[in-house]
TIKE-554728 format. One record per residue (C-alpha): z, x, y; residue number from 0; chain. Coordinates in steps of 0.25 Angstrom, whole numbers, plus 5000, padded with zeros to 4 digits. Each point is the difference from the previous one (the first is absolute). Example, Ala and Ser with C-alpha at 12.3 -4.5 7.8 and 13.67 -1.06 7.14 Angstrom:
REM TIKE-554728
SITE   up east north   k c
SITE 5031 5049  4982   0 A
SITE 4998 5006  5014   1 A
REM end
This chain:
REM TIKE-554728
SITE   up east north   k c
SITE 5319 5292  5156   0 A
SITE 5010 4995  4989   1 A
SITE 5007 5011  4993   2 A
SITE 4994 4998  4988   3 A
SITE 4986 5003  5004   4 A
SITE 5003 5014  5004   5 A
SITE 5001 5012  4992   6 A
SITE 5009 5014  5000   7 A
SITE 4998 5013  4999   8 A
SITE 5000 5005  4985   9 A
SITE 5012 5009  4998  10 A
SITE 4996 5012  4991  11 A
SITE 5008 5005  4988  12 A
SITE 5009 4987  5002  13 A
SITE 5011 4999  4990  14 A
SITE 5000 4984  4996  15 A
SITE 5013 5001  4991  16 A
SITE 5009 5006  5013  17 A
SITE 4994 4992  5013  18 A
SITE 5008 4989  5006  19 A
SITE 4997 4986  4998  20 A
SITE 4994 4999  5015  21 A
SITE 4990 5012  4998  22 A
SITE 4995 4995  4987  23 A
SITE 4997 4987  5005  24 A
SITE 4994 5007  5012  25 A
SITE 4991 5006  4990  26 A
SITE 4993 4988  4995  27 A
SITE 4993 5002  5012  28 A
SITE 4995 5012  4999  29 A
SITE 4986 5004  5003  30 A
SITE 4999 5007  4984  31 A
SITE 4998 4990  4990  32 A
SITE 5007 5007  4990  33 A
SITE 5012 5002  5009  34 A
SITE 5001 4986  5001  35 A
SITE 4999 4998  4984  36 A
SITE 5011 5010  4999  37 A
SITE 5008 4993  5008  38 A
SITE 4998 4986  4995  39 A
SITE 5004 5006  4987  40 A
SITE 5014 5005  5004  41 A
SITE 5003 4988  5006  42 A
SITE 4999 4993  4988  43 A
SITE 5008 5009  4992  44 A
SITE 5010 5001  5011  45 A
SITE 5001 4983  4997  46 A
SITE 5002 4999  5017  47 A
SITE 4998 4986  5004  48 A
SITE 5001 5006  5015  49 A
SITE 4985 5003  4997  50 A
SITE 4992 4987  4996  51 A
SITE 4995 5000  5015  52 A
SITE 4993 5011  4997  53 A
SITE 4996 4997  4986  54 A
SITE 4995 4988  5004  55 A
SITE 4990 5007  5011  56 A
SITE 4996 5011  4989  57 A
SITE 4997 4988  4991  58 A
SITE 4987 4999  5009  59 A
SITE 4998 5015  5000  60 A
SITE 4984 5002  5001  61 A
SITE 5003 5012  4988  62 A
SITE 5002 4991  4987  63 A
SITE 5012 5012  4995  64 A
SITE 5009 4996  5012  65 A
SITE 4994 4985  4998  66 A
SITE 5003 4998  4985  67 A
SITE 5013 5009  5001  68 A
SITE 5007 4989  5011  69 A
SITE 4997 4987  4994  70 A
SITE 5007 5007  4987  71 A
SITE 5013 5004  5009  72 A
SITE 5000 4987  5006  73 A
SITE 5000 4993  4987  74 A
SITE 5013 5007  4996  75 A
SITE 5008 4995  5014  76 A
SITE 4995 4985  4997  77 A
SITE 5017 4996  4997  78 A
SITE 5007 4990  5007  79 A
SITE 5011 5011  5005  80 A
SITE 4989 5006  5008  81 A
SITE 4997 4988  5006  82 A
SITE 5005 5004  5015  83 A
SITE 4992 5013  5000  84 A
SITE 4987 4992  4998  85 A
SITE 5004 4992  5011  86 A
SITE 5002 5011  5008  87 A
SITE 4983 5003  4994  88 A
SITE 4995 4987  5006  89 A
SITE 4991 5007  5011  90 A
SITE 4994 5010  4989  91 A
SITE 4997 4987  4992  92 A
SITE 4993 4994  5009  93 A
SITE 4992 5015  5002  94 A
SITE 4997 4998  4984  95 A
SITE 4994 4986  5002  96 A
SITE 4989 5005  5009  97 A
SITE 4997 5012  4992  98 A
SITE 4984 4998  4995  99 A
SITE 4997 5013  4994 100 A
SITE 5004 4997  4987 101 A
SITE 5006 4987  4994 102 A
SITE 5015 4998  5001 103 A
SITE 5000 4986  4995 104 A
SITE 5008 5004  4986 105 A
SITE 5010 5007  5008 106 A
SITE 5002 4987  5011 107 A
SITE 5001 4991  4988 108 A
SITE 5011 5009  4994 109 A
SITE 5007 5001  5014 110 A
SITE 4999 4985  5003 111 A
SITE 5004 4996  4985 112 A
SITE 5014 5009  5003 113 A
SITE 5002 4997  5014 114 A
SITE 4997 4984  4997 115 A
SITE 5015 5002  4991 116 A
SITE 5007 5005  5014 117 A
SITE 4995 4992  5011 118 A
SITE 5013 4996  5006 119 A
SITE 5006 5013  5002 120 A
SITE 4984 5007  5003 121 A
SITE 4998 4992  5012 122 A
SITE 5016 5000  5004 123 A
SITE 4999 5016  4999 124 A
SITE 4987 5002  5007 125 A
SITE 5003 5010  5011 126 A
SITE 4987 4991  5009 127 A
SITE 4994 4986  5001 128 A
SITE 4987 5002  5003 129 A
SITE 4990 4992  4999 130 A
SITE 4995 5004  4985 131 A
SITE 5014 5001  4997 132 A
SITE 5001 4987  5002 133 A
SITE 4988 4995  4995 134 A
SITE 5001 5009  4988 135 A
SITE 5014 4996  4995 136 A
SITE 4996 4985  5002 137 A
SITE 4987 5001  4989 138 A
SITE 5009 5008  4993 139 A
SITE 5009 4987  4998 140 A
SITE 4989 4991  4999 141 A
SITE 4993 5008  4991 142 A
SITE 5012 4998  4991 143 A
SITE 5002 4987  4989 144 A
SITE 5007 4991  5007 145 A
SITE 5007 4986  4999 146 A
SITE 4996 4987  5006 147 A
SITE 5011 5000  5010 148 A
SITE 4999 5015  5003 149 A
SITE 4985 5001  5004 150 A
SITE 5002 4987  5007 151 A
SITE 5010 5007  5008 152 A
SITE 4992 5013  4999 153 A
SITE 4988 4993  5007 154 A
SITE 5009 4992  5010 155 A
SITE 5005 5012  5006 156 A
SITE 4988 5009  5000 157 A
SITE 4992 4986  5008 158 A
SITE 5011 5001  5010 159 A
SITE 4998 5013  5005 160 A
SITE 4990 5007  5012 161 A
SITE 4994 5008  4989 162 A
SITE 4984 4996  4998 163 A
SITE 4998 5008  4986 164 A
SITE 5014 4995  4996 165 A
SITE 4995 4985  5002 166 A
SITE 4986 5001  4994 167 A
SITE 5007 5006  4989 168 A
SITE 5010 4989  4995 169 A
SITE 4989 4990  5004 170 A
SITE 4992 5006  4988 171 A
SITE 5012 5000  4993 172 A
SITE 5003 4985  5000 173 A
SITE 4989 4997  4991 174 A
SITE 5011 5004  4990 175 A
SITE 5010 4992  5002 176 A
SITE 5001 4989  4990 177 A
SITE 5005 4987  5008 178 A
SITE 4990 4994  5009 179 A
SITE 5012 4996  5009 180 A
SITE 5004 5014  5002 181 A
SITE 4986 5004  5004 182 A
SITE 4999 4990  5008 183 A
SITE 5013 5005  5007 184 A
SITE 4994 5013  5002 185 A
SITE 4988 4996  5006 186 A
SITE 5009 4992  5011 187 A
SITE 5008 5012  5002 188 A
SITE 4987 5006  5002 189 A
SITE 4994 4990  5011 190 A
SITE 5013 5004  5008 191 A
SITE 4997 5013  5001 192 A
SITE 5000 5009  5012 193 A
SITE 4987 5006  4997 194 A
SITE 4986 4990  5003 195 A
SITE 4993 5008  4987 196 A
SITE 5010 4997  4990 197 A
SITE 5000 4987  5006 198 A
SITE 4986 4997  4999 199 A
SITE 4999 5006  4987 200 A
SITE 5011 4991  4995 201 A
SITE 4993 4988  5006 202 A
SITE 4986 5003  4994 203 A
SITE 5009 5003  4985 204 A
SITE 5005 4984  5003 205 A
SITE 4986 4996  5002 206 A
SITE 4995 5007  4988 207 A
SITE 5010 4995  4991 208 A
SITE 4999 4988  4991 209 A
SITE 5012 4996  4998 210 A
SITE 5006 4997  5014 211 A
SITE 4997 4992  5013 212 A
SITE 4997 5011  5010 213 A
SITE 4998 4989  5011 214 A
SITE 5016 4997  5005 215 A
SITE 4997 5014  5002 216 A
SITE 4987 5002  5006 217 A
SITE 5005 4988  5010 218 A
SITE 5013 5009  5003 219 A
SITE 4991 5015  5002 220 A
SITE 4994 4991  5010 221 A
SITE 5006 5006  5012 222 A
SITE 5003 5014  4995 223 A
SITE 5000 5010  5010 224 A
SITE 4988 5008  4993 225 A
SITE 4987 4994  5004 226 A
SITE 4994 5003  4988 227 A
SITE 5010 4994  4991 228 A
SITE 4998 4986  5010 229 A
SITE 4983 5001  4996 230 A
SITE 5004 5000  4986 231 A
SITE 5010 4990  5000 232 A
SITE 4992 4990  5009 233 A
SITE 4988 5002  4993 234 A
SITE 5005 4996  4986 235 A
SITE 5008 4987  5006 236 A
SITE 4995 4987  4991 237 A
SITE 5011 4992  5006 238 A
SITE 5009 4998  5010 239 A
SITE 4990 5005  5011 240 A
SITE 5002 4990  5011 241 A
SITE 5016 5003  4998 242 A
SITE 4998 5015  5003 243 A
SITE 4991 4996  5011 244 A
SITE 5013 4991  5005 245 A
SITE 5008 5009  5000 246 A
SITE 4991 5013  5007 247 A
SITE 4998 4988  5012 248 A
SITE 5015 4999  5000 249 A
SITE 5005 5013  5002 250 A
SITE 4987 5004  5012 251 A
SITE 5005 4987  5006 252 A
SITE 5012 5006  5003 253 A
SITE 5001 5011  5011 254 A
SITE 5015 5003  4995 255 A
SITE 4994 5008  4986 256 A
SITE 4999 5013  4995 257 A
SITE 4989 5007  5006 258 A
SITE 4996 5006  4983 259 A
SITE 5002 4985  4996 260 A
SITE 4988 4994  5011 261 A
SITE 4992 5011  4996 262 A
SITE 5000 4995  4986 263 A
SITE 4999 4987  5004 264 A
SITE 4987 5001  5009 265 A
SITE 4993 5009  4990 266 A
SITE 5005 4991  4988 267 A
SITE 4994 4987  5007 268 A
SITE 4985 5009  5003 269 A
SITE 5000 5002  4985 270 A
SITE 5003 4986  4997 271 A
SITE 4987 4995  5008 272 A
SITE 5009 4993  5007 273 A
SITE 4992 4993  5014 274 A
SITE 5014 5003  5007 275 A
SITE 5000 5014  4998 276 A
SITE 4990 5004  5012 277 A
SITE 5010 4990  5009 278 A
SITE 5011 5009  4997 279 A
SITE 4992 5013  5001 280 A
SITE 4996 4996  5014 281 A
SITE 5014 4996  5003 282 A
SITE 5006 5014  4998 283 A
SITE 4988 5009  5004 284 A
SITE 5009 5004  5011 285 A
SITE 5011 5002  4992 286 A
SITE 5011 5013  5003 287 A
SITE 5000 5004  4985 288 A
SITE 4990 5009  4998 289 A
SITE 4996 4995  4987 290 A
SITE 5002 4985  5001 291 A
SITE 4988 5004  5011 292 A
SITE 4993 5007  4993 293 A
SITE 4998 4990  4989 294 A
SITE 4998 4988  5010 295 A
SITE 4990 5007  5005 296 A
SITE 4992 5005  4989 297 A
SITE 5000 4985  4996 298 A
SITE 4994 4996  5013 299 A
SITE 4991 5012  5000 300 A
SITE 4995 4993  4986 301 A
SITE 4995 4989  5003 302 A
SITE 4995 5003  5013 303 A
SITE 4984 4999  5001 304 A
SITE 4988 5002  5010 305 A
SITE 5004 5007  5012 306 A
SITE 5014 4997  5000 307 A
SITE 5001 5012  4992 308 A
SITE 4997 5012  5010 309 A
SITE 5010 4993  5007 310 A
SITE 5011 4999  4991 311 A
SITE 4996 5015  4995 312 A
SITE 5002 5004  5014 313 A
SITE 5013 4995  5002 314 A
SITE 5005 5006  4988 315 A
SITE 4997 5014  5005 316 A
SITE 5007 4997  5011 317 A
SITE 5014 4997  4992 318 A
SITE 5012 5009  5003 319 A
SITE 5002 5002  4986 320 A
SITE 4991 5010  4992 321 A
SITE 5002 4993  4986 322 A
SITE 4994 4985  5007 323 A
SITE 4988 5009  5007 324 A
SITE 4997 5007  4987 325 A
SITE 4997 4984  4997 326 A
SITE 4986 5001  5007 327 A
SITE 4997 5014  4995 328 A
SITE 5000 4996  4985 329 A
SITE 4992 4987  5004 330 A
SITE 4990 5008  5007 331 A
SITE 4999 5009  4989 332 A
SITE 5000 4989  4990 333 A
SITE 4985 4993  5008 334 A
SITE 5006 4994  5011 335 A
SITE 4989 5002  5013 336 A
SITE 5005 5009  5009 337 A
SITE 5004 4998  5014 338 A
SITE 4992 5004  5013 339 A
SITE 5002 5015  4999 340 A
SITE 5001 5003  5014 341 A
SITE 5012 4988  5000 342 A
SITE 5007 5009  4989 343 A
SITE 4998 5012  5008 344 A
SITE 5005 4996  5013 345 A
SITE 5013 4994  4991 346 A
SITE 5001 5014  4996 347 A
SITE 5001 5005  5012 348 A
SITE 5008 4991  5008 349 A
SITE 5011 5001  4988 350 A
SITE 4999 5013  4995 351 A
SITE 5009 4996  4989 352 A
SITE 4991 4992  4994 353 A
SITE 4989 5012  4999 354 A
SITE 5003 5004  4986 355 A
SITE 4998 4985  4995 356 A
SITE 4987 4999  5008 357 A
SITE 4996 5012  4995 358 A
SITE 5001 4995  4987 359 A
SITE 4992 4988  5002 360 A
SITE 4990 5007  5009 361 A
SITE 4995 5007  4984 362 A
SITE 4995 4987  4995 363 A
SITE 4990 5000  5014 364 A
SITE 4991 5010  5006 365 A
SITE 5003 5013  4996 366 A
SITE 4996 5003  5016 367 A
SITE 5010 4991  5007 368 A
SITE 5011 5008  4989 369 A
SITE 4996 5013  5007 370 A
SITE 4998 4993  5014 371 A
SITE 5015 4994  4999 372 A
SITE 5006 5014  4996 373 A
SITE 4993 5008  5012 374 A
SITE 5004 4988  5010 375 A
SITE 5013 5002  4995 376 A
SITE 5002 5015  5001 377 A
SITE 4993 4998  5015 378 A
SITE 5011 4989  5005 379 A
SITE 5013 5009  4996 380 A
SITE 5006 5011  4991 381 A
SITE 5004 4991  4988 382 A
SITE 5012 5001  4993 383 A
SITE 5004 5009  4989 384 A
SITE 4996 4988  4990 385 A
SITE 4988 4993  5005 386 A
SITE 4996 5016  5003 387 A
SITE 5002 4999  4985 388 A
SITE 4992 4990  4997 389 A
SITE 4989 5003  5009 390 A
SITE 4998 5013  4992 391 A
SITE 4998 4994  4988 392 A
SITE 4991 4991  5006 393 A
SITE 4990 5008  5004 394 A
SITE 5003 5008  4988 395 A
SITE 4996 4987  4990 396 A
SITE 4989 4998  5011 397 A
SITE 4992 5011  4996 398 A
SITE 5001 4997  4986 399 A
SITE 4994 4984  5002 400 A
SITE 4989 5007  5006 401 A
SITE 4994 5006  4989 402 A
SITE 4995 4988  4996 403 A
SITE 4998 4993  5013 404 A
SITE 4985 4995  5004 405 A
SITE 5005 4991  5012 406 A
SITE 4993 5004  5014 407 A
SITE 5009 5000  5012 408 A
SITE 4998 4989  5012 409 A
SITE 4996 5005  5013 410 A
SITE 5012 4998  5007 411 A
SITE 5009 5005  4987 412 A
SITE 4990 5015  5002 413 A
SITE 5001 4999  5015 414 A
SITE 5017 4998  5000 415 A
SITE 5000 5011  4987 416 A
SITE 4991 5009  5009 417 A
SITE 5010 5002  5012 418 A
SITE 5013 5000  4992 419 A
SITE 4994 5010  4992 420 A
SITE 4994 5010  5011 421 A
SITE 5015 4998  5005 422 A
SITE 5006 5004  4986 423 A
SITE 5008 5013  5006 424 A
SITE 5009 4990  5008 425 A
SITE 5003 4991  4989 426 A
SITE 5006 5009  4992 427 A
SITE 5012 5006  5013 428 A
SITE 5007 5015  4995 429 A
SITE 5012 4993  4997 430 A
SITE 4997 4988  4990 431 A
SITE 5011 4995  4989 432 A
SITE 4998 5009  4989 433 A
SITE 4991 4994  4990 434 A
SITE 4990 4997  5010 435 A
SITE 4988 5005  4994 436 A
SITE 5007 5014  5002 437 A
SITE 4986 5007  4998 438 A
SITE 4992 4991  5010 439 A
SITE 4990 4990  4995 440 A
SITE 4994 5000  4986 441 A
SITE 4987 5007  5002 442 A
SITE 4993 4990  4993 443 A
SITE 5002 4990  5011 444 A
SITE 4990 5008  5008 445 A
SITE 4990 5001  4988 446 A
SITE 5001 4984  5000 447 A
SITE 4998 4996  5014 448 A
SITE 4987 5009  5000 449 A
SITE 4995 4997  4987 450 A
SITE 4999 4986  5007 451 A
SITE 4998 5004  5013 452 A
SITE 5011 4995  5007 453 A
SITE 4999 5014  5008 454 A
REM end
């Protein structure tokens, strides 16, 4: 809890006039409003600008005596000598920014207006650079009436840093800049930023401008590492198509390039429509880079039809990497059919790190082959302290789907639920990975299996 959220014992009898400095600020924070009153007022005749900290917390006191009395000292420390004392504040003004109790906005106006005057030496004084700090002292300057050149530079510098609120503020900011050129200078330093939502927000600014060609540019953000900001920028192309096209070819032609690169490429040319791009995604469906993979084989997961489906789903299960399997469980759940469950279960078992994914695709099927996988697994071998995990969860989320299942199990799924189940003690051994169903099995999973007579 930060120090000014907590409160002090009330000191009776205090004599304000003789306490140090340290005890009467310490007082602010006492429990007694009227102690805090009082000691707000000394501070102010003693004129100590050690206590704007404090002042500036009183300033949101819930009692409107302590309240009122802070924002009247503060008033009387607004002086340029006093400048390095408020810098030393900084954290307690950020404190005075959240306050919602009561309206502060007369007193921040009044502490921007003077601070505004004493930038430089403010931000070469604070004691920290945190984030508000920063963030703060960079509106502060903005904020300010400035030259042509000056915000130009202003906005320049504030595009070239990591800092998202920093660059959504100057590119507000550039709608006040006079000279179409320097916007326009702006906006390019934007498109090379290190962050893909300023980059995109720049972009879509391009596009919505009248007065520029946002086409050189939407043909350059064509292979920008962000694959929303490559959606955008090949979606708004009017010309020059084929050329990008050319060049995507080009670079998955040749083995020798960046992995990041033919990644854009491939997922540049499916955009483009291009009859090439399944060619490619074929080509590089065994690729070592996971995520060169798992685009080509997303693609050829797209356009494949018919039977050929259940087939390609059930060799992406089968993938080493989590990210390409996680492919079929979004197709499945997005309406694909699902594959023969007993297939999926045997998967399962034969590669028990591959349960959790079959699991998951398991939810868009029969609720009894879910339960029917879980028990088979507990039956084969103690499962690890994740899968263990997972399978408590599942049975867990199980007995919720059933509330509102009316799907009558098949003979064999009653007769294979029936003997795991009258086998239940076993499957759960003494010493299970903690987390597995540490109470036994939910009691609702033998309400379940005899309210549809599976025993």
């Amino acid at each position: 809890m930060k120090w000014w959220k907590t409160r002090v014992e009330p000191v009776p009898n205090a004599n304000y006039g003789m306490l140090e400095l340290e005890s009467l600020i310490e007082l602010t924070r006492s429990y007694d409003g009227y102690q805090r009153e009082a000691a707000v007022v000394e501070l102010v005749r003693r004129a100590e600008p050690k206590a704007i900290a404090a002042l500036l917390v009183c300033s949101g006191d819930w009692v409107p005596q302590v309240s009122r009395a802070a924002r009247q000292a503060l008033a009387t420390f607004m002086r340029d000598e006093f400048v390095a004392h408020w810098a030393q504040a900084l954290p307690e003004l950020a404190f005075v920014y959240r306050v919602r109790r009561t309206s502060l906005r007369d007193l921040l106006e009044a502490i921007e207006s003077f601070l505004a005057r004493n930038v430089e030496a403010l931000e070469r004084l604070a004691p920290s650079r945190d984030s508000w700090t920063r963030r703060w002292v960079f509106s502060l300057r903005l904020n300010q009436p400035l030259t042509e050149q000056a915000l130009l530079d202003l906005l320049h510098r504030g595009m070239a840093t990591s800092d998202l609120p920093i660059a959504r503020l100057c590119l507000k900011a550039t709608g006040r800049l006079q000279k179409p050129l320097h916007r326009l200078e702006v906006l390019e330093a934007g498109c090379r930023s290190r962050l893909p939502r300023v980059r995109i927000a720049v972009l879509r600014e391009l596009l919505a401008a009248a007065d520029f060609d946002a086409q050189p540019f939407a043909r350059a953000m064509c292979m920008d590492s962000s694959a929303a900001i490559r959606a955008l920028a090949v979606g708004v192309l009017t010309e020059g198509r084929d050329k990008v096209a050319r060049r995507a070819k080009e670079i998955l032609e040749q083995p020798t390039s960046d992995w990041r690169l033919r990644v854009c490429a491939l997922h540049v040319l499916s955009l483009l429509g291009d009859s090439q791009a399944l060619v490619f995604a074929r080509a590089l469906s065994a690729s070592p880079v996971v995520a060169l993979r798992r685009l080509a084989r997303w693609l050829v997961l797209s356009a494949t039809q018919g039977e050929a489906v259940e087939t390609e789903l059930m060799d992406l299960l089968a993938d080493e990497s989590p990210k390409v399997r996680r492919l079929a469980v979004e197709h499945i759940r997005r309406g694909a059919p699902l594959p023969s469950p007993e297939a999926l279960m045997r998967l399962g078992l034969e590669r028990r790190e591959l349960a959790i994914d079959v699991m998951a695709v398991l939810r868009s099927g029969s609720p009894w082959d879910r339960l029917l996988f879980v028990l088979e697994l507990l039956a084969s071998e103690v499962p690890t302290a994740e899968l263990a995990d997972a399978v408590t969860y599942e049975l867990h989320d199980w007995v919720a789907a059933m509330t509102n299942c009316y799907v009558e199990p098949q003979a064999t799924q009653s007769a294979r639920l029936a003997t795991f189940w009258a086998q239940k003690a076993q499957l759960l051994p003494d010493k299970r990975p903690s987390g597995l169903l540490p109470y036994g099995f939910p009691k609702l999973i033998d309400f379940n299996l005899r309210a549809f007579h599976v025993i």
